[in-house]
N, C-alpha and C positions, 0 to 999 in steps of 0.2 A: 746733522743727522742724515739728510740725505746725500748718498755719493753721486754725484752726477758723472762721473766716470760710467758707472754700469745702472745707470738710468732707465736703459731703456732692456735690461737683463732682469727675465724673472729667472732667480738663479739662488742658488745655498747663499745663503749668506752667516755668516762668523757669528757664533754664540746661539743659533737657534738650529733646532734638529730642521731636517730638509720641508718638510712641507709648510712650518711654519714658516721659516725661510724664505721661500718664495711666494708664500701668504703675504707675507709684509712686502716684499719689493715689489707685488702688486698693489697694493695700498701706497707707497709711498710714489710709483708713477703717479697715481691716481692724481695724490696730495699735491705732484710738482706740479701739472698739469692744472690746478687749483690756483697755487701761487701764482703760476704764467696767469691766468685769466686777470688778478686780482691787483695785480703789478699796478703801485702809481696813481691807487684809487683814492681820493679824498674822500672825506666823512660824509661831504655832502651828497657824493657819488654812491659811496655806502648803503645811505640811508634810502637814496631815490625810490620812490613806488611806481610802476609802469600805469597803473588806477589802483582806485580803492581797494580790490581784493587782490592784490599781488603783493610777492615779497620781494625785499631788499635786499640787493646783495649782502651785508653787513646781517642780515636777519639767518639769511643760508649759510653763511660761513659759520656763525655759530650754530645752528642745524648740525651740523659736522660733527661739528665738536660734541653738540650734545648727545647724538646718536650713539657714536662711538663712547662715549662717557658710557650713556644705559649700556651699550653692549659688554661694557668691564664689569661694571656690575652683576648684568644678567647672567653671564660666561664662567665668573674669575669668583663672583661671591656667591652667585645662585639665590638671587636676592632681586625685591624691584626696587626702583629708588625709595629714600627717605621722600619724607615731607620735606626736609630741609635740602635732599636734594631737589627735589620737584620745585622748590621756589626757583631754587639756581638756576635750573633747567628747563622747568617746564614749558617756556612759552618759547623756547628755542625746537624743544620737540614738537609741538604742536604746528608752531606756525601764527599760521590767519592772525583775527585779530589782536592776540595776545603780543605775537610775535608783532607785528608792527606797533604797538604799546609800547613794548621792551626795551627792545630790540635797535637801541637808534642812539645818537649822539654818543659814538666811538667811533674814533681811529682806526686804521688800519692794522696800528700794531697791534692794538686791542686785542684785537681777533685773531691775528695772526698769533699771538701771547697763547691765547686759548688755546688752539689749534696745537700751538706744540708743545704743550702743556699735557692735553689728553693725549695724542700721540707717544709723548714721553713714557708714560705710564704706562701704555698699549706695549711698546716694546719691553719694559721690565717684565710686565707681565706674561708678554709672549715666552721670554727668555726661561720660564719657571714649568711652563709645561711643554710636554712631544710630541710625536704624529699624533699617536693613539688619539690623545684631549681633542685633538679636531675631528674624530673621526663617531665619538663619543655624542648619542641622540637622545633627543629630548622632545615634548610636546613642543612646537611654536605656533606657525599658525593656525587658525581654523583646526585645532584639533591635528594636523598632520607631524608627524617626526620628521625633524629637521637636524642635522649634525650641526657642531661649531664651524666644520668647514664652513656651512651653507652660511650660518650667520653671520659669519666674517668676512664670507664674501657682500654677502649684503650690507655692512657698514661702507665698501666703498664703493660700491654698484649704487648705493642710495646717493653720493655723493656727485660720481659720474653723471647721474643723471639731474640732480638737480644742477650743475656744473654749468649743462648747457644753459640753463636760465639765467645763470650769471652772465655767460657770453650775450644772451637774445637781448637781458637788462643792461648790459654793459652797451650795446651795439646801439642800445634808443638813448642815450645817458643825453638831456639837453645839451646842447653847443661842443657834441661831438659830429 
């Protein structure tokens, strides 16, 4: 999915009108930049907690996924999650203690499975609507009108940033 030829291009990209276009090729830097952190990680590396109230890289990656999942939902059906999504998901959006409950004894691929699993959808989905849909506002936070631009920049803006934690958790990882 992603071309690494034009990696580092936020640029039109084939099948989606322009703004979505380079919506996604900013997501997908985002994502490569992700995989680089992520490269080579054992399960038990995964799971590692830096103390008791911290998350696992393995807990954040699916954070990702789960974000992005709500945001298809939010965006594309105009709906909140099920209950049945909320089990799947829940303690990946949340976090804290849930998420280290959860969140643990998977692989890499696991996640990485997830990851381009919801991405996958992300792009079908993208491919179905044009500028206008991003430009289209709605209640978000605190009562403020927010566009789908804005949210969709926030699905990888939340990423990027928790990104670095993966880096800080990755940099303390025992007997590296």
């Amino acid at each position: 999915m992603l071309n690494m030829d034009d990696i580092y291009l936020i640029t039109d990209m084939p099948g989606y009108t322009p703004q979505v276009g380079r919506l996604l090729s900013m997501m997908n830097y985002a994502r490569h930049t992700t995989l680089e952190a992520v490269k080579g990680l054992t399960q038990e590396q995964l799971d590692y907690l830096l103390d008791a109230r911290s998350n696992s890289i393995g807990g954040l990656l699916m954070h990702f996924a789960a974000v992005e999942y709500a945001y298809q939902v939010s965006t594309f059906e105009d709906r909140r999650l099920s209950d049945e999504e909320l089990a799947e998901w829940g303690a990946a959006l949340e976090l804290g203690d849930a998420g280290r409950e959860k969140l643990k004894n998977f692989g890499l691929d696991y996640y990485l499975g997830k990851l381009e699993t919801v991405r996958q959808r992300t792009c079908d989905l993208f491919r179905t609507v044009d500028d206008n849909w991003l430009y289209e506002q709605e209640e978000f936070w605190y009562g403020k009108q927010a566009n789908r631009y804005f949210m969709w920049f926030h699905v990888f803006e939340d990423e990027i940033n928790h990104r670095g934690q993966i880096r800080l958790i990755r940099n303390r990882l025992p007997g590296d």
